[in-house]
VEXDREN-2710 file (C-alpha; in Angstrom, 1 decimal):
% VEXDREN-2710
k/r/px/py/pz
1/UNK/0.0/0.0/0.0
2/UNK/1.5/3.3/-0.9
3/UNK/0.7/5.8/2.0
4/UNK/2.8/8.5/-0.2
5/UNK/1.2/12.1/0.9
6/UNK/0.8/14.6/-1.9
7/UNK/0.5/18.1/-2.1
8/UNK/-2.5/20.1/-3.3
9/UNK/-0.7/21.5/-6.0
10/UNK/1.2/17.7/-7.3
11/UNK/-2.7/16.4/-6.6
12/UNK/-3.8/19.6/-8.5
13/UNK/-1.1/18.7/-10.9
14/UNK/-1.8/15.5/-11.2
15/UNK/-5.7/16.3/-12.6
16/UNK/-4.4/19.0/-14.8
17/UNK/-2.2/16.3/-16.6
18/UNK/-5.4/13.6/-16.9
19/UNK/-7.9/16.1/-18.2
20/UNK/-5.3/17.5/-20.7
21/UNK/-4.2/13.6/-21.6
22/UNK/-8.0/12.5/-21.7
23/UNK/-9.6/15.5/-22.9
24/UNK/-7.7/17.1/-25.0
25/UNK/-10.3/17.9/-27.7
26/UNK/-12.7/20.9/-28.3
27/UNK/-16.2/19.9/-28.0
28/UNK/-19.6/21.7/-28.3
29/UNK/-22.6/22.1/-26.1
30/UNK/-25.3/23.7/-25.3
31/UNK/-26.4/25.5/-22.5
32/UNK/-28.2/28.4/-20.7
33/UNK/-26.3/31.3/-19.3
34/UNK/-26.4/32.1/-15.9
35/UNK/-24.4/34.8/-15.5
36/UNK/-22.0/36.8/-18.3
37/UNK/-19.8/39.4/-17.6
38/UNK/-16.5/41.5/-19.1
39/UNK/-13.8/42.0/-17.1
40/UNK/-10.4/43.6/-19.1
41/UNK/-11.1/42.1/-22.1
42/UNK/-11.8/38.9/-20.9
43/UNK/-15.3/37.6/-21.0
44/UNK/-16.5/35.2/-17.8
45/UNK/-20.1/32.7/-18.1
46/UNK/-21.9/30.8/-16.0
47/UNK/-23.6/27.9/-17.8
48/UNK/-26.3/26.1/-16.5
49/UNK/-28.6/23.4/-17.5
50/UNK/-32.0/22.6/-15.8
51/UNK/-35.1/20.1/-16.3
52/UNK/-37.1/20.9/-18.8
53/UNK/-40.6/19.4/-16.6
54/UNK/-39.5/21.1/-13.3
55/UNK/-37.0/24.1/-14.1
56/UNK/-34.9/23.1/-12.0
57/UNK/-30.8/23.3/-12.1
58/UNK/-28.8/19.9/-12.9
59/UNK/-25.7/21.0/-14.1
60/UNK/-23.6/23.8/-13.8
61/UNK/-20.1/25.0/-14.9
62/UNK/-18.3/28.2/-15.4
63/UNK/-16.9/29.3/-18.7
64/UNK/-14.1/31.7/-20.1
65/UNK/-13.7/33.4/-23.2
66/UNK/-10.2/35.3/-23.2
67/UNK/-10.0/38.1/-24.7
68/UNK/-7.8/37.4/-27.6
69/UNK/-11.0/35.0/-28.7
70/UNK/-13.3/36.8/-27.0
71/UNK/-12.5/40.7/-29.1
72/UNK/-13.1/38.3/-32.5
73/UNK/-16.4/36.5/-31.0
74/UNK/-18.3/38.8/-29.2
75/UNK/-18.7/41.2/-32.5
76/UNK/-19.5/38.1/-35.2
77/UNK/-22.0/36.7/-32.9
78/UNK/-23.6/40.6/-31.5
79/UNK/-24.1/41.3/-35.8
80/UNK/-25.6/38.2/-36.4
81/UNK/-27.8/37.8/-33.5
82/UNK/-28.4/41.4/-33.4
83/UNK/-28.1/40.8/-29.3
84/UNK/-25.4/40.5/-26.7
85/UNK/-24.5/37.5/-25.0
86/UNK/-26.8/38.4/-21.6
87/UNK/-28.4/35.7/-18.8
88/UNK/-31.2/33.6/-19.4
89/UNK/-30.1/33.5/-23.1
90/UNK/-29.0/29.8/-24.6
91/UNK/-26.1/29.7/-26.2
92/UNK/-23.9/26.2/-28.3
93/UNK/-20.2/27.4/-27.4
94/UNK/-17.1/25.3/-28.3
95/UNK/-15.4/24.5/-25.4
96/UNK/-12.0/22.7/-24.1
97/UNK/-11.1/21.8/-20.8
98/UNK/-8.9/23.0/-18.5
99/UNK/-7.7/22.5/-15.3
100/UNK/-5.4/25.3/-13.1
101/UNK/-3.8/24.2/-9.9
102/UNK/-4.3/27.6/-8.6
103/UNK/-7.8/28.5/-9.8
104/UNK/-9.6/25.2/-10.6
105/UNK/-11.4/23.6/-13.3
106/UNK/-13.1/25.7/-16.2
107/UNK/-14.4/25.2/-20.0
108/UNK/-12.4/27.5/-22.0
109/UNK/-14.8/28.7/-25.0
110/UNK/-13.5/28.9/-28.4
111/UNK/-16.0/29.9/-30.3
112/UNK/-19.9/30.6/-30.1
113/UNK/-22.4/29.7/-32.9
114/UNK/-24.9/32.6/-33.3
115/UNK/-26.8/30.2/-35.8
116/UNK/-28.0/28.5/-32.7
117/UNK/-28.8/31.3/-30.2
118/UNK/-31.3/32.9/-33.6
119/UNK/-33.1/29.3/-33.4
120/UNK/-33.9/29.2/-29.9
121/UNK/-34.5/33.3/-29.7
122/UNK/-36.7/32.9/-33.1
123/UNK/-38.4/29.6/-31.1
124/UNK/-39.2/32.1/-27.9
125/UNK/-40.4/35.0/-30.4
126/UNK/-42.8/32.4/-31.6
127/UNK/-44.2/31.0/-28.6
128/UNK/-44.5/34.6/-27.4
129/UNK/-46.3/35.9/-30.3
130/UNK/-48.6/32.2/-30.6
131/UNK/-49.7/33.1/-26.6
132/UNK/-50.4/36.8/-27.4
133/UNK/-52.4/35.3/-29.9
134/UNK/-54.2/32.8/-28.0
135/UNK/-54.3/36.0/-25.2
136/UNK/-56.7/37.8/-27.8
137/UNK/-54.0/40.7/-27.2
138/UNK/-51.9/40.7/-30.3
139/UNK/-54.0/42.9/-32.2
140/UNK/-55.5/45.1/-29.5
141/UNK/-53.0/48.5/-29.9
142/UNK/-54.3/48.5/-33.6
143/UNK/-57.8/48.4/-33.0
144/UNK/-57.2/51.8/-31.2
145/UNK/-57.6/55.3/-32.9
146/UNK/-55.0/57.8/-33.0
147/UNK/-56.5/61.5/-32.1
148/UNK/-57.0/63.5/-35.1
149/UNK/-55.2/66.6/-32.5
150/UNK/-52.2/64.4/-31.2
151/UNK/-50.4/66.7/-29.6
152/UNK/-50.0/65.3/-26.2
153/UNK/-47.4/62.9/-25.9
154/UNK/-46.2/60.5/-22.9
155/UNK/-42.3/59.7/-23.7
156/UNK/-40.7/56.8/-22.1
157/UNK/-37.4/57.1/-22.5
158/UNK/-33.6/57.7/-21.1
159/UNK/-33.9/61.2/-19.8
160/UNK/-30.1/61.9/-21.0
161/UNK/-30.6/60.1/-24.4
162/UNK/-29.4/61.9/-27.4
163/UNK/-32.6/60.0/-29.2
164/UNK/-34.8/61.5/-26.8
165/UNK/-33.3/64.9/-27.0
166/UNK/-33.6/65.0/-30.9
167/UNK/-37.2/63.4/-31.0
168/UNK/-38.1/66.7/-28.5
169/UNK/-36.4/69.0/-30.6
170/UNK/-37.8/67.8/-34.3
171/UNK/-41.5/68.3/-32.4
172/UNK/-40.9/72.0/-30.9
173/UNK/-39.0/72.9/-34.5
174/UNK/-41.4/71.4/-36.8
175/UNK/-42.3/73.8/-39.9
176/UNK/-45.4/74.1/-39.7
177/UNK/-45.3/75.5/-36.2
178/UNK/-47.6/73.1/-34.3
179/UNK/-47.9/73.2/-30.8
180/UNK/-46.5/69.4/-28.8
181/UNK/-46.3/69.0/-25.0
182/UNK/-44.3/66.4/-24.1
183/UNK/-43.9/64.5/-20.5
184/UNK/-40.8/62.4/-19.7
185/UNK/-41.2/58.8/-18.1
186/UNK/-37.9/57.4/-17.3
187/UNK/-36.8/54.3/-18.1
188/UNK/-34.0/52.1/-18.9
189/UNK/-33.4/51.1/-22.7
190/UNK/-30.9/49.1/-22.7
191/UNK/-29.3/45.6/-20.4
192/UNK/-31.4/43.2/-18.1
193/UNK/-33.9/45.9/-16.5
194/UNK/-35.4/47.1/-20.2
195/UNK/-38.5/44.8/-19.2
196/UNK/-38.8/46.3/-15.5
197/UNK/-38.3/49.8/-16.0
198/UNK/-40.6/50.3/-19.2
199/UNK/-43.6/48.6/-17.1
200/UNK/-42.9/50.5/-14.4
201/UNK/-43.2/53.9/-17.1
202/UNK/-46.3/52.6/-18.4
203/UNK/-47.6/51.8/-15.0
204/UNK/-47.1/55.7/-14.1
205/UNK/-48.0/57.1/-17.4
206/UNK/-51.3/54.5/-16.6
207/UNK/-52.1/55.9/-13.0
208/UNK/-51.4/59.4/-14.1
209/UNK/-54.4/58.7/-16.7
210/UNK/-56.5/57.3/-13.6
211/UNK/-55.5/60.5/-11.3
212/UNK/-56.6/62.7/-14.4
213/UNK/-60.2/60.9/-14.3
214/UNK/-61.0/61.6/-10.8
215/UNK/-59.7/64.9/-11.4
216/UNK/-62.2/65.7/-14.1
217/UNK/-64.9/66.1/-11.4
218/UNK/-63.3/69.1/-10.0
219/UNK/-61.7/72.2/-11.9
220/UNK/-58.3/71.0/-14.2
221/UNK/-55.1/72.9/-13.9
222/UNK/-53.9/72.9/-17.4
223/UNK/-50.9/71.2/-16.2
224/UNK/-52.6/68.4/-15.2
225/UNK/-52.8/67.1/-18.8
226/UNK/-54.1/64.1/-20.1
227/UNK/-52.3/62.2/-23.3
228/UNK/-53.0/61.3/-26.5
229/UNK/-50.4/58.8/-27.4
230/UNK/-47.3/57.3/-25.7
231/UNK/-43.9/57.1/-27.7
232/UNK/-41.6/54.6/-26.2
233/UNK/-37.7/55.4/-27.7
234/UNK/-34.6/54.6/-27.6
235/UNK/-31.6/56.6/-29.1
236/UNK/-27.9/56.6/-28.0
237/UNK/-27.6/52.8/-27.2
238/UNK/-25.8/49.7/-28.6
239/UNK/-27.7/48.6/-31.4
240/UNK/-27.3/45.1/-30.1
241/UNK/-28.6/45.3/-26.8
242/UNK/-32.3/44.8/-28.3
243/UNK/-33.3/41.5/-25.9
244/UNK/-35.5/43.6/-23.4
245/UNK/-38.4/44.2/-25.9
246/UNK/-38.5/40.8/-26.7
247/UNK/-40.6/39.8/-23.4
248/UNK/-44.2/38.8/-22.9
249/UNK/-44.7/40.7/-19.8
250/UNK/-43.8/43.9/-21.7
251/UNK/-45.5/42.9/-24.8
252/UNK/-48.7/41.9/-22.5
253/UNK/-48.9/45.2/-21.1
254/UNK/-48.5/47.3/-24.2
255/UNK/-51.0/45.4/-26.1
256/UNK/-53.6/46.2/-23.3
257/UNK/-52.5/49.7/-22.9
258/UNK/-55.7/52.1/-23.3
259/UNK/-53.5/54.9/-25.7
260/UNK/-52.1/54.1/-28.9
261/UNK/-48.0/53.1/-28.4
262/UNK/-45.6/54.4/-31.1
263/UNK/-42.1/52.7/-30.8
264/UNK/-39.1/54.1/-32.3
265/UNK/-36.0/52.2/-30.7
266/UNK/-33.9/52.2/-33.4
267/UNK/-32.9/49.0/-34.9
268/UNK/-33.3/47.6/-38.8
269/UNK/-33.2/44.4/-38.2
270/UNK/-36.3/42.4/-37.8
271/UNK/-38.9/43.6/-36.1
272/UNK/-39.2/43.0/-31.9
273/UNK/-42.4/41.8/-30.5
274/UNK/-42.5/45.1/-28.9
275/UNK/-42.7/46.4/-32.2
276/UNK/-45.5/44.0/-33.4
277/UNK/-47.8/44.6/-30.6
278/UNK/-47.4/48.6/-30.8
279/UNK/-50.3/50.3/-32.7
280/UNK/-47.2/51.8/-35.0
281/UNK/-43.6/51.1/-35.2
282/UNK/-40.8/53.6/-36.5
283/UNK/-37.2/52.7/-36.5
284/UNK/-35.7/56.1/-35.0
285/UNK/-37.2/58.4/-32.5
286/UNK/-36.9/61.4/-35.2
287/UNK/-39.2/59.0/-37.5
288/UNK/-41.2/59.2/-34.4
289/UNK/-41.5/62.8/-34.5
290/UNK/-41.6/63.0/-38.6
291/UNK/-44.6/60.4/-37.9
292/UNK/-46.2/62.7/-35.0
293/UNK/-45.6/65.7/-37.0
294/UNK/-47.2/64.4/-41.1
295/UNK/-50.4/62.9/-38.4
296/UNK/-50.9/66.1/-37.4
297/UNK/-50.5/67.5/-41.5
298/UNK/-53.1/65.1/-42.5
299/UNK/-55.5/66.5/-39.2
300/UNK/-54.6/70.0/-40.8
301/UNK/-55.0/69.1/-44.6
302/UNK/-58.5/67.4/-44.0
303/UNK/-59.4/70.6/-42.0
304/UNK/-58.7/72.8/-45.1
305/UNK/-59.9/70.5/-47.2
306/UNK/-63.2/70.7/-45.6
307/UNK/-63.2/74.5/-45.2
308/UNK/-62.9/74.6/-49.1
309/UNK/-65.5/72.4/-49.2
310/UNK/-67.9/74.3/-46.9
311/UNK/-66.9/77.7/-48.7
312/UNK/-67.2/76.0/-52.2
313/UNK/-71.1/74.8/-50.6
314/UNK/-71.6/77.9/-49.6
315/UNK/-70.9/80.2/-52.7
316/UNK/-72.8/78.0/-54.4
317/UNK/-75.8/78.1/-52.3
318/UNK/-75.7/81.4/-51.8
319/UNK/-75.4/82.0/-55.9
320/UNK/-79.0/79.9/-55.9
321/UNK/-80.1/81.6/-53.5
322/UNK/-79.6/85.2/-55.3
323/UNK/-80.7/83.8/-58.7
324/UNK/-84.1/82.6/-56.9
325/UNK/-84.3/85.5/-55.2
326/UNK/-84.2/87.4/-58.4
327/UNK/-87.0/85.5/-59.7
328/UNK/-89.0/86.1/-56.9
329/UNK/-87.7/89.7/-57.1
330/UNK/-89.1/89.8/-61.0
331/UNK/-92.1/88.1/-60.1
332/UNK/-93.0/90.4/-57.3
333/UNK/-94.7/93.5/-58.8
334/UNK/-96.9/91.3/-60.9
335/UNK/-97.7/89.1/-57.9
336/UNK/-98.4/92.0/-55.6
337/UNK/-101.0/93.7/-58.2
338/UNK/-103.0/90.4/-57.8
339/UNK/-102.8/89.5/-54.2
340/UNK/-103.7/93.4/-53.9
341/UNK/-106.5/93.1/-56.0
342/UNK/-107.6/90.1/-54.2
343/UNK/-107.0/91.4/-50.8
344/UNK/-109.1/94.6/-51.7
345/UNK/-111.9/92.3/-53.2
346/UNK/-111.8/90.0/-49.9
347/UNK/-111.5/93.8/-47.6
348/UNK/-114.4/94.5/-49.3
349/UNK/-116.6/91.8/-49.0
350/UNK/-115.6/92.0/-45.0
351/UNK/-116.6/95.3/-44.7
352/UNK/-119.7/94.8/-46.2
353/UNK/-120.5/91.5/-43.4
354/UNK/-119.2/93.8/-41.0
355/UNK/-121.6/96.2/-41.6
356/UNK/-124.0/94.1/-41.9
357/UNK/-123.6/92.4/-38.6
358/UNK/-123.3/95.8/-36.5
359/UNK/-126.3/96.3/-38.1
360/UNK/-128.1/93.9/-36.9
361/UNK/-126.8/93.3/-34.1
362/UNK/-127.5/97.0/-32.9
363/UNK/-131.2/96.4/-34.0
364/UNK/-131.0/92.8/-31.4
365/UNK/-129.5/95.4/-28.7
366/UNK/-132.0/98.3/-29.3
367/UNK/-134.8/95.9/-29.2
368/UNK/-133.2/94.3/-26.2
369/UNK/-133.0/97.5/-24.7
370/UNK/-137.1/98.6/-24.9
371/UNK/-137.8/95.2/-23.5
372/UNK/-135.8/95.8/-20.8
373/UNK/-136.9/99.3/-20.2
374/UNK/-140.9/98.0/-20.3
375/UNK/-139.5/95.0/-17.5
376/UNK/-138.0/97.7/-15.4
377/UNK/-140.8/99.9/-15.4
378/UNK/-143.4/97.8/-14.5
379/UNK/-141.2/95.9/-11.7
380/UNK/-140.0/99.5/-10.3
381/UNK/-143.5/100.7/-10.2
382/UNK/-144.8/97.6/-8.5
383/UNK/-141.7/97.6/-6.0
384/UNK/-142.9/101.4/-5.0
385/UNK/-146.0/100.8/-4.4
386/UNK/-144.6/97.5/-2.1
387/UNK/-142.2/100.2/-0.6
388/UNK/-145.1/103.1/-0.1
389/UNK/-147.1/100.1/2.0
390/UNK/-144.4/99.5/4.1
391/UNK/-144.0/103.4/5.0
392/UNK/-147.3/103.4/5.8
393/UNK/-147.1/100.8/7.8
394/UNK/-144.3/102.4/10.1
395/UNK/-145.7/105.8/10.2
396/UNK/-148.6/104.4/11.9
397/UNK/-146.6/102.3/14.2
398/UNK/-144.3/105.4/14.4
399/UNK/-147.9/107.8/15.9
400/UNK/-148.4/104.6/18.1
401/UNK/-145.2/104.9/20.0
402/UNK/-145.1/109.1/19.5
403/UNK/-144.2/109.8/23.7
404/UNK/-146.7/113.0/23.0
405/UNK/-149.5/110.7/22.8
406/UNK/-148.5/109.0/25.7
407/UNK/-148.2/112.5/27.5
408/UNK/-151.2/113.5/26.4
409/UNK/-153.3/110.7/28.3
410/UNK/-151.8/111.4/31.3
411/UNK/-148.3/109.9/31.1
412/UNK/-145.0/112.0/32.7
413/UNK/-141.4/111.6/31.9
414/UNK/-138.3/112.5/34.1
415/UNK/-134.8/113.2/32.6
416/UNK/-131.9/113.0/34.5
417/UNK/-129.3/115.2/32.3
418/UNK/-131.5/114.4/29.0
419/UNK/-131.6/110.8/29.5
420/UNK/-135.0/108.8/30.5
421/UNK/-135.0/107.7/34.6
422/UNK/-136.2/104.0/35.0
423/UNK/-134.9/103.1/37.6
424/UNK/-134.9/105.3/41.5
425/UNK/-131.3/103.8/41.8
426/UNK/-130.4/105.8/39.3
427/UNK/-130.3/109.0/41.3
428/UNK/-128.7/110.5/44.3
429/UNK/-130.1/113.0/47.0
430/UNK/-129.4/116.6/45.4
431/UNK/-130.0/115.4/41.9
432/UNK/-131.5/118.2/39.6
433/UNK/-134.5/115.9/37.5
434/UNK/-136.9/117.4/34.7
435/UNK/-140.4/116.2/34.5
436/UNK/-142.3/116.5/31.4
437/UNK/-145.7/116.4/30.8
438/UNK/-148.4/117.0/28.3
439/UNK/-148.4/120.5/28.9
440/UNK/-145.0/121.9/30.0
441/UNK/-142.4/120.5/32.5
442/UNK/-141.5/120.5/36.1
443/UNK/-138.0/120.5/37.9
444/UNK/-137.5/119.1/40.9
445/UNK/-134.4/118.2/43.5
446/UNK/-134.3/114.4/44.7
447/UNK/-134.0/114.7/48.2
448/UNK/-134.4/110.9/48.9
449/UNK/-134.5/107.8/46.4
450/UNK/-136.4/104.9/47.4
451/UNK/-137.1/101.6/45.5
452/UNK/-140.2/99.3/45.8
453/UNK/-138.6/96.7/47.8
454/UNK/-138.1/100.0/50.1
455/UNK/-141.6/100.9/50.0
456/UNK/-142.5/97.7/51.4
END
């Protein structure tokens, strides 16, 4: 038994010289990266390989690309693919082993076939556009109207992007002087959090749009504007780095936006699913603004157009309407002669019924009147002969109740300052009373007042 101890770097050794002796050929696989970065040069990948049922991880390795390789790869594979090398992207890279006793084991990468990585990114496209398809969504942006007046625009782009900058300019510059306001969303365009950061834009832009709404039932500030379109550029980038806009989420949430999406992210290669699912795609973000700008030229033409129209409609009613009104004009004196003549005839004829009637009914009145008269003599004669009776009547009750009479059979009256005395109570001792009788009238002093109660 050989009980020989070895050092880590004869053991490393050791491993370096069977890998290089057993595998000593290139070979190439395929796998999905984990993890790819640059550093001086050199390019450094994680490869990993997981179930296709379950998604989980059952194989991984790291992977180097040096930089002598890597400066002849990277551009090849970038113009073919139209993409950089990023995570989550699969990849067939030739590979050789090899072993260091100071840093491990590693697959050294040779080469990279960008024939491979457009299969499987064409594959994804597909199986992204077939479930936007099965979604009902594909078609959604295009079934939208652009305003006639799109002036209003939501942006979603870099805020320091030379694409943005020009796409603002070409808008405020434009030579027909039309009027844009833009708003700036953020986002990132290019790298790993394109996805992220545009949803999170259109997520704002979307609440902004909501805020507006319950706004409406109050007084708007006009800067409180609402949009008519979102533009969603990219300017300034790598031309490469187009993977973001190839992801369902954003794709999902575009196609069910509520405004019409122009993109203009600059790229002439085929067309990303961003681009599909847009209601219109540009390739530049001053073909954005050249788009905005002849929209809003076609808005302006079909206004003019249909001013000449209405003017043309106009003149040419108002040119019938003078030649009829000429006729009539012409027409007129002979027409009034005869409706005059008429008129007169039918005046005429009305006079005479009105004459007529007065007539008789001022003979109806007059007679009317005498009948009257005769029904109000003979009931005011009869009513003063009713009325004499009754004055007879009262002038004999009147000589009845005439105190004189009663005076004159014997009768007295006493007055007590002009008033009749009925009652003894009625006076005090030293009262001065009148008495009068048929024939003149006594005065007399009360010098005691008794009552018949007294008296008995």
């Amino acid at each position: 038994m050989n009980t020989s101890t070895l050092t880590l770097f004869e053991l490393n050794s050791l491993v370096r010289q069977v890998i290089e002796t057993d595998l000593s050929r290139e070979y190439w696989v395929e796998a999905e990266l984990a993890e790819c970065r640059e550093n001086r040069g050199h390019c450094y990948m994680e490869l990993i390989q997981k179930e296709e049922l379950s998604n989980t991880p059952i194989a991984r390795a790291s992977a180097k690309c040096w930089r002598s390789t890597w400066s002849l790869v990277k551009p090849y594979f970038e113009r073919i693919t139209g993409q950089r090398l990023h995570a989550g992207m699969k990849v067939r890279l030739k590979v050789y082993a090899q072993f260091h006793e100071a840093y491990g084991f590693s697959w050294i990468v040779t080469d990279i076939d960008p024939n491979f990585t457009l299969g499987d990114m064409a594959r994804r496209r597909q199986e992204i556009i077939r479930q936007l398809r099965e979604e009902g969504v594909f078609d959604l942006q295009r079934e939208l109207s652009l305003p006639l007046f799109c002036q209003r625009i939501a942006v979603i782009s870099a805020a320091n992007a030379a694409g943005y900058g020009d796409f603002v300019n070409q808008l405020n510059e434009n030579e027909y002087g039309f009027c844009f306001k833009t708003q700036l969303f953020p986002a990132i365009m290019q790298g790993e959090q394109v996805e992220q950061s545009i949803i999170a834009a259109l997520n704002d832009i979307y609440h902004s749009l909501n805020d507006q709404e319950v706004n409406n039932h109050h007084e708007l500030l006009e800067e409180q504007m609402p949009f008519d379109c979102v533009v969603i550029i990219r300017g300034g980038g790598s031309t490469s780095d187009l993977s973001g806009f190839d992801t369902l989420a954003l794709a999902e949430n575009v196609a069910q936006f509520p405004l019409p999406i122009i993109t203009g992210i600059g790229h002439d290669r085929d067309e990303s699913i961003l681009d599909m699912v847009s209601h219109t795609r540009v390739k530049t973000p001053t073909a954005a603004a050249a788009f905005l700008i002849a929209h809003l030229k076609q808005t302006l033409d079909r206004i003019e157009t249909c001013e000449e129209r209405i003017a043309r409609h106009v003149q040419a009613t108002m040119e019938m309407e003078r030649l009829r009104l000429t006729r009539l004009a012409e027409r007129i004196p002979s027409l009034f002669t005869l409706v005059s003549t008429r008129h007169q005839a039918h005046i005429s004829q009305l006079a005479q019924r009105l004459s007529s009637a007065i007539s008789q009914q001022l003979e109806r009145g007059h007679a009317r009147c005498n009948m009257l008269q005769m029904q109000y003599t003979t009931a005011l004669e009869r009513r003063l002969q009713q009325e004499r009776h009754q004055l007879e009547l009262l002038e004999q009750r009147a000589k009845s109740l005439d105190p004189a009479l009663l005076l004159s059979r014997g009768y007295s009256i006493t007055l007590h300052q002009g008033k009749a005395i009925r009652r003894a109570t009625d006076l005090r001792p030293g009262d001065l009373i009148e008495t009068r009788l048929s024939e003149g009238s006594l005065q007399s002093v009360i010098q005691k007042a008794t009552t018949e109660s007294q008296q008995k």
